[in-house]
C-alpha positions in Angstrom: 0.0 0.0 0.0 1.4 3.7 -0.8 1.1 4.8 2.3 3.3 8.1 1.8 1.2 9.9 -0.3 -0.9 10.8 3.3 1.5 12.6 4.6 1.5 16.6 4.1 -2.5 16.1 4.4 -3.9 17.4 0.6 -6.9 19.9 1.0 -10.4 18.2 0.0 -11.8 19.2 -3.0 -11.9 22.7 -4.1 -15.5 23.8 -5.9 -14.7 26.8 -8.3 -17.0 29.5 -8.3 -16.9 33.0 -9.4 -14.1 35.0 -11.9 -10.7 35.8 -10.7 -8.0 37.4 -13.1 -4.9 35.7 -10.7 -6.8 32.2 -10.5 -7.4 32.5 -14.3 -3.3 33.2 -15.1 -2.8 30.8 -12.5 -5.0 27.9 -14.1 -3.4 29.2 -17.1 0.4 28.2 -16.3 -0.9 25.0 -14.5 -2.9 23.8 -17.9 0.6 24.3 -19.9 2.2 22.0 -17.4 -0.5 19.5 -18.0 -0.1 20.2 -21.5 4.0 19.4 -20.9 2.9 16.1 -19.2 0.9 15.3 -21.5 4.2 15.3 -24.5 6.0 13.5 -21.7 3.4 10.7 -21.7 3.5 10.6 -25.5 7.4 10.2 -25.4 6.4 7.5 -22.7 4.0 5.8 -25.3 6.6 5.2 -27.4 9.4 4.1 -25.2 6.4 1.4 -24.3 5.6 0.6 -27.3 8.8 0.1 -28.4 10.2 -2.0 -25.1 7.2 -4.4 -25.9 7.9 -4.9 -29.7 11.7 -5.8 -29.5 12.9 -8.3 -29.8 15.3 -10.1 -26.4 15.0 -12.2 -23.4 12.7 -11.8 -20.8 10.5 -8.7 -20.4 13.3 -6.6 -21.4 12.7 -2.6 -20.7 8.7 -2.9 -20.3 9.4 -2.8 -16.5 11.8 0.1 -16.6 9.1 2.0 -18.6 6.4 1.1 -16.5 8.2 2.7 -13.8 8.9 5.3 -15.4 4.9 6.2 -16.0 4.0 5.2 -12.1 6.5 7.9 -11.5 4.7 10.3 -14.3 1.3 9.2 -12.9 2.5 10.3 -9.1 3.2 13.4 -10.1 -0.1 13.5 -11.7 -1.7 12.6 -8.4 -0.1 15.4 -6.5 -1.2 18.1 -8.8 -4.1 16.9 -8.9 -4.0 17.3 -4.9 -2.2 20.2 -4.5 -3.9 22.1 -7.5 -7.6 21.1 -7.5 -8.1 18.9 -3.9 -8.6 15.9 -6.0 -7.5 12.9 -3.9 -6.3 10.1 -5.7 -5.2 7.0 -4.4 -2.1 5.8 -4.9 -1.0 2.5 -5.9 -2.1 -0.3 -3.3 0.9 -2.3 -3.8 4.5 -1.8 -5.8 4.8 -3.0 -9.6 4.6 -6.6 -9.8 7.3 -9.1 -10.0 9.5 -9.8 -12.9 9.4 -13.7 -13.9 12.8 -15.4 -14.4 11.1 -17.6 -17.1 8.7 -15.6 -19.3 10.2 -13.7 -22.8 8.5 -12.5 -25.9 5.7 -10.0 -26.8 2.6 -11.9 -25.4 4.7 -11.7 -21.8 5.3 -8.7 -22.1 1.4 -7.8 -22.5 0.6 -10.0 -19.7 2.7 -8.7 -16.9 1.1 -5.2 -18.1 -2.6 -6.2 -18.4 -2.2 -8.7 -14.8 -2.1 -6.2 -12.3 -4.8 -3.9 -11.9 -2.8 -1.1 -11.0 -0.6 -1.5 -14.0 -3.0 -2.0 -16.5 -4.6 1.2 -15.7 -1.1 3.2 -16.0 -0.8 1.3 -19.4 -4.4 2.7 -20.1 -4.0 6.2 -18.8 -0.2 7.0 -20.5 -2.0 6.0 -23.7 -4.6 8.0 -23.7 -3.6 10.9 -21.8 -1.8 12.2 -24.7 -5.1 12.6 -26.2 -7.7 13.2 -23.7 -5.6 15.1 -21.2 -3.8 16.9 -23.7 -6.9 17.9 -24.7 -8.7 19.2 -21.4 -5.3 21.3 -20.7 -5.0 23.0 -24.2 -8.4 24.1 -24.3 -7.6 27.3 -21.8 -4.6 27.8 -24.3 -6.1 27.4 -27.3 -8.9 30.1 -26.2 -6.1 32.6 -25.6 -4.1 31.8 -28.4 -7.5 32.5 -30.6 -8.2 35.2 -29.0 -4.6 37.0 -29.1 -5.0 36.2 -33.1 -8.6 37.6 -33.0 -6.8 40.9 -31.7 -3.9 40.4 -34.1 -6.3 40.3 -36.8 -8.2 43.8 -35.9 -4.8 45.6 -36.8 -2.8 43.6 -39.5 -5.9 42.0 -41.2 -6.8 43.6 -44.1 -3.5 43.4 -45.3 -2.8 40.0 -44.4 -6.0 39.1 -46.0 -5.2 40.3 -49.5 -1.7 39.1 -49.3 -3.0 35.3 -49.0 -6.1 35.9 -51.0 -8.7 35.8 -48.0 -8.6 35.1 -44.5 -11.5 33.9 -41.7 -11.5 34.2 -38.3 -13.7 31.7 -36.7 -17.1 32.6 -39.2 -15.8 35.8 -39.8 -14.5 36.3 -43.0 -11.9 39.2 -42.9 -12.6 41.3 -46.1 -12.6 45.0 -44.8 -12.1 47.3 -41.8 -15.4 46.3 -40.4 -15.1 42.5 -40.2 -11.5 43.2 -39.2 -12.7 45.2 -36.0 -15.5 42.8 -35.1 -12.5 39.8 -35.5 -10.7 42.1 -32.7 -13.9 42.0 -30.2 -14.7 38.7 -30.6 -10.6 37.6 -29.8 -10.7 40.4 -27.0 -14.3 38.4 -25.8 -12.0 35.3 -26.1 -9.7 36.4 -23.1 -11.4 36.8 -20.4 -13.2 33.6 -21.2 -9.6 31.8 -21.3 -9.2 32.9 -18.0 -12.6 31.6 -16.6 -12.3 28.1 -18.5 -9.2 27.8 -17.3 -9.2 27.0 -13.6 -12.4 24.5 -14.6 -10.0 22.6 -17.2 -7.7 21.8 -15.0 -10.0 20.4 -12.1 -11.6 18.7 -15.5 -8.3 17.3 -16.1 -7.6 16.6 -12.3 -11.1 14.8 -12.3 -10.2 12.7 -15.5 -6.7 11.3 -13.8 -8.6 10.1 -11.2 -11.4 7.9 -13.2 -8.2 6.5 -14.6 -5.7 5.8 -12.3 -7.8 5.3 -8.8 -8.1 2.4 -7.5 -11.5 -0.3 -7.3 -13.3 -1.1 -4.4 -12.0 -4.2 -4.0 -8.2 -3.2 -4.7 -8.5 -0.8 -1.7 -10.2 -3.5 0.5 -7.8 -6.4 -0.5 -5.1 -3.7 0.2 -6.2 -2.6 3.5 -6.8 -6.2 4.9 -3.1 -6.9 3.4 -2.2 -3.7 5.8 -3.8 -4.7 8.7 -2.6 -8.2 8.7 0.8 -7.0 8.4 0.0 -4.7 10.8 -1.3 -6.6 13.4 1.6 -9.0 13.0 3.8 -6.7 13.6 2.0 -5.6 16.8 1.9 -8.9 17.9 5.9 -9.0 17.7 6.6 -6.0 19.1 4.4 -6.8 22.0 5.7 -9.9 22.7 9.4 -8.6 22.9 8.2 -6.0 25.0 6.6 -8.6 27.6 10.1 -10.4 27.1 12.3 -7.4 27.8 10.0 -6.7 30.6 10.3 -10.3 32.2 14.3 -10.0 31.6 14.4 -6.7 33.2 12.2 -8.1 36.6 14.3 -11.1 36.2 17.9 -9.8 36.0 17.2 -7.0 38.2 14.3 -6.3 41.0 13.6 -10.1 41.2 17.0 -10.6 42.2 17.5 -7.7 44.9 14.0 -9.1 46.3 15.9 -12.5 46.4 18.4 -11.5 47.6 16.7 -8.9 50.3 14.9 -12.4 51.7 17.9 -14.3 52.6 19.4 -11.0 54.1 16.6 -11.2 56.2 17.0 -14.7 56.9 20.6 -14.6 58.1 19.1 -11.5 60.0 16.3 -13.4 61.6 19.2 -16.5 62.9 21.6 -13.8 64.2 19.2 -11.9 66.4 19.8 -13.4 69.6 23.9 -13.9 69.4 25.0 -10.8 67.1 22.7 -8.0 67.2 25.6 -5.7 65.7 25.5 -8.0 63.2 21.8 -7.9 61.7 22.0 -4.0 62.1 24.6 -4.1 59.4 22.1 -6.8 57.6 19.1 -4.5 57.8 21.1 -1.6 56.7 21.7 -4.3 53.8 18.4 -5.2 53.3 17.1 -1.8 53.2 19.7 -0.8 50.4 18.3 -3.8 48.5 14.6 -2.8 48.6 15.7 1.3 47.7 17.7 -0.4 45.0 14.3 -2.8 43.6 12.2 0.0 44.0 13.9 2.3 41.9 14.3 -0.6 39.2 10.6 -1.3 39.2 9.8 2.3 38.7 12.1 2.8 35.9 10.7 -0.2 34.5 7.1 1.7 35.2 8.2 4.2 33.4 9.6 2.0 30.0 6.1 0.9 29.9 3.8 3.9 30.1 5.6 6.9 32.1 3.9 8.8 35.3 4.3 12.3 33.7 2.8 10.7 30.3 -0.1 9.5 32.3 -0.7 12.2 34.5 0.1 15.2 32.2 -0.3 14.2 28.5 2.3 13.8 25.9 2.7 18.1 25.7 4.4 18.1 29.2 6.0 13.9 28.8 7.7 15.8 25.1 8.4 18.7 27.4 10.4 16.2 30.0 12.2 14.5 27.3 13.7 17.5 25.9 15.0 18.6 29.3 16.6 15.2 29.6 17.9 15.2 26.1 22.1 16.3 26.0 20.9 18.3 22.9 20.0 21.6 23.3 16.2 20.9 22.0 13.2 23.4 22.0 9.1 22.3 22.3 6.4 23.9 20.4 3.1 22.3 21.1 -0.5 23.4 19.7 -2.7 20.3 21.1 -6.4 21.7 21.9 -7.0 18.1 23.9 -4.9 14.8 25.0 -5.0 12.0 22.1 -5.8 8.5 22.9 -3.8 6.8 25.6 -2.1 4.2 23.0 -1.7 7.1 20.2 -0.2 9.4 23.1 2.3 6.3 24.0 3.2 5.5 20.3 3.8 9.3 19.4 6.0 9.3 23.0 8.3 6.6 22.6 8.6 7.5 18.8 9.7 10.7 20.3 11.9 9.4 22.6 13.6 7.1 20.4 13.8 10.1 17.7 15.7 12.5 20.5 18.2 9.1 21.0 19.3 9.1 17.4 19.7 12.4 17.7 21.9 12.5 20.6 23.9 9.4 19.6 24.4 10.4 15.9 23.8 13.2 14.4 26.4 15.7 15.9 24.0 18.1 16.1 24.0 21.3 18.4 20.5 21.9 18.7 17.1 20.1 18.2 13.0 21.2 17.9 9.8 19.7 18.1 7.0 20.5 16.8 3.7 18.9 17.4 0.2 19.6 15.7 -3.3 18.9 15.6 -5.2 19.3 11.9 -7.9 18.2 10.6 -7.8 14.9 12.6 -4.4 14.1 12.0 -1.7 14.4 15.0 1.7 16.0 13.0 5.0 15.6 14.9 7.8 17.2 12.9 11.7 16.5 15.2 14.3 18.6 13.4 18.0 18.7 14.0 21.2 20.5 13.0 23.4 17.6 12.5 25.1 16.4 9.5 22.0 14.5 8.0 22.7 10.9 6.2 19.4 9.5 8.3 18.2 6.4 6.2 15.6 4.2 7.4 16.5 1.6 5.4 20.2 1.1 7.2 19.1 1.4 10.7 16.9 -0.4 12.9 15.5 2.5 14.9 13.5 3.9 12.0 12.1 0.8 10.9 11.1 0.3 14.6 9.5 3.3 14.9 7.6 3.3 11.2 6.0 -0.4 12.7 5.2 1.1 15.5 3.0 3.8 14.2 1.4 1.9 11.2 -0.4 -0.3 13.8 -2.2 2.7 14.3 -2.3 4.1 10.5 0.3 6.5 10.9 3.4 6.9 8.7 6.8 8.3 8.8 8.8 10.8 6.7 12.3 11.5 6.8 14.2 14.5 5.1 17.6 14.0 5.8 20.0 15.5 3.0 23.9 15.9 4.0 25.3 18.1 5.8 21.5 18.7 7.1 19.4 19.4 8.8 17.4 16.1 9.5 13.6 16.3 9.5 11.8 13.6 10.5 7.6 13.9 10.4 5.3 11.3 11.9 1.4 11.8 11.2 -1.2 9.4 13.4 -4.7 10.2 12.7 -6.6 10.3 15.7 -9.5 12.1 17.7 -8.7 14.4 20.4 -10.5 12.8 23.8 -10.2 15.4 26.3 -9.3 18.8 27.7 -5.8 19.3 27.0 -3.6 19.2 30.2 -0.3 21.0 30.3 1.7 23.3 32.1 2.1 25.9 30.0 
């Protein structure tokens, strides 16, 4: 499942109503862009074509090019987003496998045509050429008539005689009067351009998304995949928390308390012939039980901390920071406390954010940002250091993207080098009560 396209939150969709003279320029430069996507999917047409037709082993380039459109058709989506509101789905799973054993033409077809997904990129690079090409050019086309309506009014007449007679749409230009009424009707033309042109490209938005969204039944199958996975990996992560928690009661309070008892037991057979003795046992024993204590609240506190608990994850963030050898500043807009399991996934994703920080990135300061929008909680860690962050090479990223996918949420990191790093984790949750904080 492409699960990155939900983070940055798109706006819903946008109805377009009235005249504006920006919007229209606006909708104006975005239609040429769709009209320069559009040449790049005919290139891509080609390059498709062609991969399937020659001749070689296996499935050759086809998969190359495919790629290539999925990449064509993402940028599609996010104007599509970021220009009209028009959500659409990404792909529910990656492109499919290459078989070892399969060569020719008729292979070629059917690794296209087998996955959903893929057969409708093969659809939509095809004919977006045509019908998107279309619903972009129409806003340029009405300008570019009307700027030769205009053109007309003054070089006309002599144009006209020049190539033996000229029209401009059902005017024939023959004289000073059809010349001028050539001029209106292009000067009609541009505001026009400017009103259709917003419209074409939600059109066009609109178009990309009866082609490349997703079924029903994709989205389902894709989302049961997802939660199984899901809930696997909560399952495993669960279980090696119980097992780091029996380890921990184990290797240390269990054995102070053990070890407390038979204190207490050469304590209890030296009462009547050494009482200086069992003085320096209790002293002993009393150590031990300071010493358990502590453990079991530390151990309290791996699992779900006090301040967590008591004050919310604004004022736990707050305590981390203070804790944290990086300088690192807190800026918190939360109108009410998340769910307790949300609140403990953002926390420890937090904590183990402001680790990697302090161990690796040789940065001087940190900040955290957290967010509430539109039912989505955004928490954005940024650092000075020297960047390089990959989740693929480390285990603490990977950690922390299972851990917030059991609850839908995803993970984004922006580490370039030299810096700065740029980590953004989004949960989508409900806000359940009063926020409680001490600022």
């Amino acid at each position: 499942m492409d699960r990155t396209m939900q983070l940055g939150g798109s706006p819903s969709a946008v109805e377009i109503k009235g005249f504006s003279v920006p919007a229209g320029f606006t909708g104006l430069r975005r239609a040429l862009e769709l009209c320069r996507l559009s040449v790049v999917a005919c290139g891509l047409t080609l390059v498709i074509t062609t991969a399937i037709s020659l001749p070689g082993l296996r499935l050759g380039l086809v998969p190359r090019a495919m790629a290539r459109v999925r990449a064509l058709a993402d940028r599609q989506r996010e104007r599509a987003a970021s220009w009209s509101g028009v959500q659409i789905p990404g792909p529910p799973a990656p492109l499919p496998p290459v078989p070892t054993d399969a060569s020719g033409m008729i292979a070629r077809y059917r690794w296209i045509t087998g996955d959903p997904q893929t057969r409708r990129e093969f659809a939509w690079v095809f004919t977006d050429p045509f019908v998107g090409a279309f619903l972009a050019f129409v806003p340029v086309a009405l300008l570019l008539s009307g700027l030769w309506g205009i053109f007309l009014a003054f070089f006309g007449v002599p144009l006209s005689a020049e190539v033996d007679g000229l029209w401009y749409e059902f005017v024939p230009i023959n004289g000073t009067a059809t010349a001028v009424l050539a001029g209106v009707l292009g000067l009609a033309q541009l505001p026009l351009a400017l009103w259709v042109a917003p419209r074409a490209v939600r059109r066009h938005a609109l178009y990309t998304r009866s082609m490349l969204a997703p079924g029903e039944q994709e989205l389902m199958a894709s989302r049961i995949e997802h939660l199984t996975t899901t809930r696997s990996s909560a399952v495993d992560t669960q279980m090696a928390e119980i097992r780091r928690i029996e380890r921990d009661l184990h290797d240390g309070a269990q054995a102070r308390l053990v070890a407390m008892g038979m204190t207490l037991d050469a304590a209890e057979h030296l009462l009547e012939s050494n009482p200086e003795a069992v003085r320096a046992l209790l002293i002993e024993a009393r150590q031990s039980s300071s010493k358990a204590l502590e453990e079991i609240r530390n151990l309290v506190r791996g699992i779900h901390p006090p301040v967590l608990a008591d004050r919310g994850l604004a004022d736990a963030v707050r305590a981390l920071a203070m804790v944290c050898p990086v300088p690192t500043e807190v800026e918190v807009d939360l109108p009410g406390r998340p769910e307790m399991p949300v609140e403990s996934a953002a926390y420890f994703a937090v904590s183990e954010i402001l680790t990697n920080v302090a161990k690796h990135s040789h940065a001087d300061r940190a900040r955290i940002d957290i967010r509430y929008d539109h039912g989505v909680l955004r928490i954005a860690v940024t650092d000075s250091g020297r960047g390089g962050a990959d989740a693929s090479r480390g285990t603490g990223l990977r950690g922390i993207e299972r851990r917030l996918a059991t609850f839908d949420g995803v993970v984004a990191v922006n580490s370039p080098a030299n810096g700065p790093t740029v980590v953004t984790m989004e949960l989508p949750c409900a806000l359940s009560s009063p926020k409680t904080t001490s600022s």
